[in-house]
N, C-alpha and C positions, 0 to 999 in steps of 0.2 A: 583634731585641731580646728581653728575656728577664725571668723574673722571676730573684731572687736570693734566694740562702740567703749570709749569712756574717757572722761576727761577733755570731751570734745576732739578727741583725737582717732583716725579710725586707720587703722590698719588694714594690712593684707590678710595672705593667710597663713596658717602655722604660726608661729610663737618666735619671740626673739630670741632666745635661746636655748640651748639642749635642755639646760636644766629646767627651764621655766616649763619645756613641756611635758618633763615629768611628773608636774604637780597638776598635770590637763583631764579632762574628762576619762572615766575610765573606760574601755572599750564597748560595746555593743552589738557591732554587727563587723562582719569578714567579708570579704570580697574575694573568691578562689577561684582559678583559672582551671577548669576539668578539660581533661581531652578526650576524644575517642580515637583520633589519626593513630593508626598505628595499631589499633585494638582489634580490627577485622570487624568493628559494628562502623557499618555507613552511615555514621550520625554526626551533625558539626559538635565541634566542642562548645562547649559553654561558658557561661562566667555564673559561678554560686552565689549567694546570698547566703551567709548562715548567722544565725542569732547565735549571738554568746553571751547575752544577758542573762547571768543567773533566776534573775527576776521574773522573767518574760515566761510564759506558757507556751511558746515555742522553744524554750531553750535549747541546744543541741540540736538542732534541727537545720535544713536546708530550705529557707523559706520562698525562695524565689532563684529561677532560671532563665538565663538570658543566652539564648542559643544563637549564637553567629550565622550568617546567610550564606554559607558558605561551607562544602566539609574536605577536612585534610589541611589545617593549617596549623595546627602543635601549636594550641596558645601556651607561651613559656612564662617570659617576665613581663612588668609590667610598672608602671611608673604614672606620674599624674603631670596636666596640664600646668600646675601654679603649686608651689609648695613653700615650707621657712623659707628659702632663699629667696623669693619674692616679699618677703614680709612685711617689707618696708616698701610698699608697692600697692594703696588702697584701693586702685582702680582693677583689682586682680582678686580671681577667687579659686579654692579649688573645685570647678564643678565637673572635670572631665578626665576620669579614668585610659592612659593610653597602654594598651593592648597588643603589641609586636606581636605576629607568629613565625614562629623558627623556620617552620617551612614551607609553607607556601608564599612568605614573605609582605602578608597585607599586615596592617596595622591600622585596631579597630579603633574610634573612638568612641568610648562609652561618657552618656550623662548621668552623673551620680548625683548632681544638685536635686533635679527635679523633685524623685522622689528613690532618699537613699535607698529603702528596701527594694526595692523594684527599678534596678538602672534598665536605662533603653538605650540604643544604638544611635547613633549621634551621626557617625558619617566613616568611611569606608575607604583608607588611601590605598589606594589599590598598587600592587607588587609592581603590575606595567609600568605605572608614573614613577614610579623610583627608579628604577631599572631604567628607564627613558632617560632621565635626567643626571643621576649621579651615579648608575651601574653598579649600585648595591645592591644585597638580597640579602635573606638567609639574617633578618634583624631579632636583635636578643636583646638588651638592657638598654633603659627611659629613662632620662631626667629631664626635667624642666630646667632652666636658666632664667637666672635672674633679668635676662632680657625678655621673657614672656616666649620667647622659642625653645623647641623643644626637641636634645638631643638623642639620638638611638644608633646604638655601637649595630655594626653588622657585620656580620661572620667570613662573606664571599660575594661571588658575582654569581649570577642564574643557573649559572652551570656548576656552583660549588666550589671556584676556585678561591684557596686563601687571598689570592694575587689583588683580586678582587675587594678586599674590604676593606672597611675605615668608619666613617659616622657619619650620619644622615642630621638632618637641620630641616624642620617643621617649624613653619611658621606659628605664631597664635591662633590663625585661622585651621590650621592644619594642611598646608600647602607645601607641599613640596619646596621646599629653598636651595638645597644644596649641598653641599658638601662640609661639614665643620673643618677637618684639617686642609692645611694648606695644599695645594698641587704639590705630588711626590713626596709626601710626607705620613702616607699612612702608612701603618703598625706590618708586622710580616705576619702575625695573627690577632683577630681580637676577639674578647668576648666580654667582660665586663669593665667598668669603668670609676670614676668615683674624680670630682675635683675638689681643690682645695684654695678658694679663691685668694684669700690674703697670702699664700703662699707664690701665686700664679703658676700653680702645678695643675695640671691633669695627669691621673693615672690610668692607665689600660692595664688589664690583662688578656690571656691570651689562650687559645683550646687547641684549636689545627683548624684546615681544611672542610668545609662543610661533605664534601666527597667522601670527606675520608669516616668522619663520627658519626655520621645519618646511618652507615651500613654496620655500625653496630661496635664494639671493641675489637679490637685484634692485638696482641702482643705486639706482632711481629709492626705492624705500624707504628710502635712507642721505638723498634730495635731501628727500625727506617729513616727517622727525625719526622716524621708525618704529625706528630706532635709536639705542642709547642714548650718554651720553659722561658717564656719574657715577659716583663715588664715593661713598659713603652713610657714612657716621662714626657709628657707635652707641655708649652708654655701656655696657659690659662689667661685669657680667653684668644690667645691669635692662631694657635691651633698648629704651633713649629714643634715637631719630634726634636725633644735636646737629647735624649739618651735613651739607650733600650740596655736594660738590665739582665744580660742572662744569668740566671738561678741556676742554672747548672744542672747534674744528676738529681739533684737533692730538690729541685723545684722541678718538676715537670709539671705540666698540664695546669698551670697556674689558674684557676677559676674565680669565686668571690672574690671580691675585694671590698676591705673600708679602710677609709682614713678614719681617726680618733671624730669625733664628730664635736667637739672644741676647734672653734675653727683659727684657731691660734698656732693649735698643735702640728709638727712637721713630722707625724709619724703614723704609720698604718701596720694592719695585716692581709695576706694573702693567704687561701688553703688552698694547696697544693695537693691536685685528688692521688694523682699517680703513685708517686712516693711518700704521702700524705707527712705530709708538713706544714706547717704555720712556719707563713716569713712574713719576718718584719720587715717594712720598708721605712726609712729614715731619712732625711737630709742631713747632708756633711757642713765641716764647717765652713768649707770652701763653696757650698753651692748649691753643691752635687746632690746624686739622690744616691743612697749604699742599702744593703739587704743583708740580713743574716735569718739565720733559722733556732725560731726559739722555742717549738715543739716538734716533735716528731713522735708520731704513733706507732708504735712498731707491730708490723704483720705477725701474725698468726702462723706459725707450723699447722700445717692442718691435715688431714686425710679426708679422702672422697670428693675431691675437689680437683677442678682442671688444672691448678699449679699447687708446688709443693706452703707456698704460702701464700696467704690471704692479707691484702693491705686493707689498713680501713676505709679507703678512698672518699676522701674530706669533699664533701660537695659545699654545703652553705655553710658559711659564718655572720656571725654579726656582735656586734657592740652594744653594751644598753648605752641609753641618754647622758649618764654619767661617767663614759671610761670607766667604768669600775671591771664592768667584765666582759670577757668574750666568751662566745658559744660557736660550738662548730657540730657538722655532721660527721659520720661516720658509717657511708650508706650501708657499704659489703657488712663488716664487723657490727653493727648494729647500734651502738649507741650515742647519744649525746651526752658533750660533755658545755661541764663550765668550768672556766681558766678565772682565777682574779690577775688583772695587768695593770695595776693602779704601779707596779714597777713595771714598764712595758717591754724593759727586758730580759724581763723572769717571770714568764707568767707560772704562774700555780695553781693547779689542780683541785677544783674545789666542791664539787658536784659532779655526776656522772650515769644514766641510767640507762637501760637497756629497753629499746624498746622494737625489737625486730632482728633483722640479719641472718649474714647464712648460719652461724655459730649456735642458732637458739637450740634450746631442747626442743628434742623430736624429729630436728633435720639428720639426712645424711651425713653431712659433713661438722667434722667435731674437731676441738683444737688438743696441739700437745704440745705438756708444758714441756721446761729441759728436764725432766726427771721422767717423760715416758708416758705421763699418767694425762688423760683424755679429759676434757671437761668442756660442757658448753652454756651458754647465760640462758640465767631465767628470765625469762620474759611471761609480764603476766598475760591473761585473760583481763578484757577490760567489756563489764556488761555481756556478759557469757560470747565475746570477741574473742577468737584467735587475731594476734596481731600479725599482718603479711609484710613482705618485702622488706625493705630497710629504712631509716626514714629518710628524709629529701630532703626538705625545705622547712625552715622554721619565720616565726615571726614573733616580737617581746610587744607586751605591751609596751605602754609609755614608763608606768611607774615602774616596771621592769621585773614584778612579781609573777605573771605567766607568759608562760612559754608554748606557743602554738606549733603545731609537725604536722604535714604531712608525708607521702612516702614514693613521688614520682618522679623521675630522674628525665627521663627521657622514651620515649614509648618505643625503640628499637633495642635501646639498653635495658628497661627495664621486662622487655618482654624475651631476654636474652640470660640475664639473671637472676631475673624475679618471675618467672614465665605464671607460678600462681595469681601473683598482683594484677597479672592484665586479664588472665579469665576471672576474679573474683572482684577487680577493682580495689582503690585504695581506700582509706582513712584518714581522717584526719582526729588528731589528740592535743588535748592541752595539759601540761605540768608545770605545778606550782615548782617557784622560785624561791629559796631560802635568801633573801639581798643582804642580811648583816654577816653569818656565817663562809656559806655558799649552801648549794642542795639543792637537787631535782627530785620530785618527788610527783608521779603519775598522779590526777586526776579522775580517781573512775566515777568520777559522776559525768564525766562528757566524752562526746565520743559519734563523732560522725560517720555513716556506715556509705561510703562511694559507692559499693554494689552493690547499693538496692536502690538505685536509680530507675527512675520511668524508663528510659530508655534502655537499660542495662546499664551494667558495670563501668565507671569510665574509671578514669587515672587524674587525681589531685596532685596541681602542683603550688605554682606561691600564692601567699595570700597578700590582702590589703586593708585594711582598718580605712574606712571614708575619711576618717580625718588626718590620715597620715602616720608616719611610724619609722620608726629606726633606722630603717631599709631604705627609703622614697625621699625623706629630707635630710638637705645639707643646709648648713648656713653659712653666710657670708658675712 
């Protein structure tokens, strides 16, 4: 996305509307968040550089590494300085990549203007000044505001407590400001976010306790309430909790979230990794905000595995530019699907492939169907690749015809369930998009290899396109 000269007229950055910036430049370069925290190699994580220019002589390739000053801080999500919602705002650009880490709690800021192939480190808000000021830590999901400040949901307090979170408020400058929700109004957990200005909603969702998910899964934590199943409804922009939505059995562990990215529209989805479900979120006609569940993935009978069944446990979703469709993950079970939602509530099943999970041929563990008989998904070799762990994290382009995966969840979890992924390192894949049909369809002409890293092996998780993308912009 870009800013504009024409007609005498000059904009911000991003595009005025979703659709308009589906018809926007096509991509070229990625921005991916590597870790080593967690991996047993003493190295800081990184931020990637990878061409995806088919054109380029580095195609597929990781052409530059921006290694943090720092090591042990799980870069996770990440969001930008200025996006569409500024758009209408000429004196604003996007030139600053913001950087959260889960856990050690800084938040980097990266210069992507200067020179996009080669960002450099910009300035360093350090965990103390946060903790000092608004007794956050433990921060996950960025957006920019239309105010030129700059939101970040955070999980606990230093020591991990849920008790402790709510959302942090950076200035332009990058200065600590304060606290977004009002006094005595933050969430009982948080983890990602999404607003909807003409609505004057904010939405939260919600994980558990940072104490409780750093040390890895437990059952018996989900049997405890130690994790969460809410949706948090705030009034946009004054920051008053109106309602918390329990999701009940059927929504546990609420993660992703989007609203329709029409910013007209009063309806969203959440993926519910636990119980893995897609819920819809809605306003009533009275007001209010209501939810229902309009996919569920149903677990796996399985053998050689720690429980009798295997859920697909939905981590990332997203929306293309147009509401036409949604895509979600499905780390354990291994594949990606695409839903058409242009009815939003029936979505349908329209693409689907496999690229990973515990289920593939050659693992231990195999499924059974109701008639007894064992079967596990093919997954291919891509460029004489075994493909590892499950996948994680996706990202669409604009025009919404590729589909970017990687495969890292979290580096206690994934060295927990995916224990090959953390000594071999992840991948990253890209899969054409069928947009009039549906269809996923792997890509093996590209294909990023994590573990053959100068340093060793790290762990890929989300990515970022310099100009913006599905994920990073809202409009108002």
């Amino acid at each position: 996305m870009r800013e504009e000269m024409g007609c005498c007229k000059r904009t911000g950055p991003g595009y005025a509307t979703p659709l308009e910036a589906m018809s926007g430049p096509k991509e070229t370069l990625l921005y991916v968040n590597c870790i080593y925290n967690g991996t047993g190699r003493k190295k800081p994580d990184f931020l990637a550089t990878v061409d995806i220019d088919p054109n380029s002589s580095t195609y597929s390739k990781v052409i530059h590494r921006l290694s943090m000053p720092y090591i042990g801080d799980e870069l996770h999500h990440s969001g930008w300085n200025a996006c569409s919602s500024c758009h209408g705002d000429p004196s604003t650009t996007r030139s600053f990549l913001i950087l959260p880490s889960v856990v050690s709690g800084r938040v980097y800021v990266i210069d992507t203007q200067k020179n996009p192939k080669a960002p450099s480190l910009h300035k360093v808000v350090q965990s103390e000044d946060i903790v000092e000021k608004t007794g956050l830590a433990y921060p996950h999901t960025s957006h920019c505001l239309a105010s030129g400040d700059i939101m970040i949901s955070c999980l606990g307090d230093k020591d991990g407590n849920a008790k402790g979170n709510g959302f942090l408020l950076l200035d332009s400058e990058f200065n600590v400001k304060g606290r977004w929700e009002k006094p005595g109004h933050s969430p009982l957990f948080s983890y990602d976010f999404w607003y909807q200005p003409r609505h004057r909603t904010m939405i939260g969702s919600s994980l558990g306790a940072p104490a409780t998910f750093t040390r890895g899964f437990n059952i018996q934590h989900v049997k405890d309430g130690l994790y969460a199943r809410h949706l948090h409804v705030y009034s946009w922009p004054d920051g008053e909790l109106k309602q918390t939505l329990d999701l009940g059995e059927t929504g546990l562990t609420p993660l992703e979230m989007r609203f329709l990215h029409d910013p007209c529209k009063d309806t969203g989805y959440v993926g519910c990794a636990y119980t893995s479900n897609i819920v819809r979120f809605f306003k009533t006609q009275d007001g209010s905000w209501s939810h229902e569940v309009v996919i569920s993935v149903k677990p796996l009978k399985v053998q050689n595995w720690i429980l009798p069944e295997l859920p697909g446990f939905i981590t990332d979703i997203l929306i293309s530019l147009d509401d036409r469709f949604l895509y979600f993950i499905n780390w354990l079970q291994g594949d990606i699907r695409q839903y058409n939602i242009e009815d939003p509530k029936n979505p349908v099943l329209v693409g689907q492939v496999y690229v990973g999970g515990l289920v593939r041929k050659g693992s231990p563990v195999v499924a059974v169907t109701e008639d007894g008989k064992t079967w596990q998904s093919d997954v291919p070799e891509i460029q004489g690749h075994q493909l590892r762990g499950g996948p994680n994290m996706i990202q669409l382009s604009l025009d919404g015809k590729r589909l970017y995966a990687t495969n890292s969840l979290f580096s206690t979890w994934d060295r927990q369930f995916y224990p090959e992924l953390v000594e071999k390192g992840s991948h990253m894949l890209q899969i054409d998009v069928d947009t009039m049909k549906g269809g996923l369809k792997i890509n093996p002409n590209f294909f990023i290899d994590f573990g053959a890293e100068p340093d060793g092996p790290c762990m890929a998780h989300e990515m970022r396109y310099p100009g913006g993308d599905c994920t990073s912009d809202i409009w108002i």
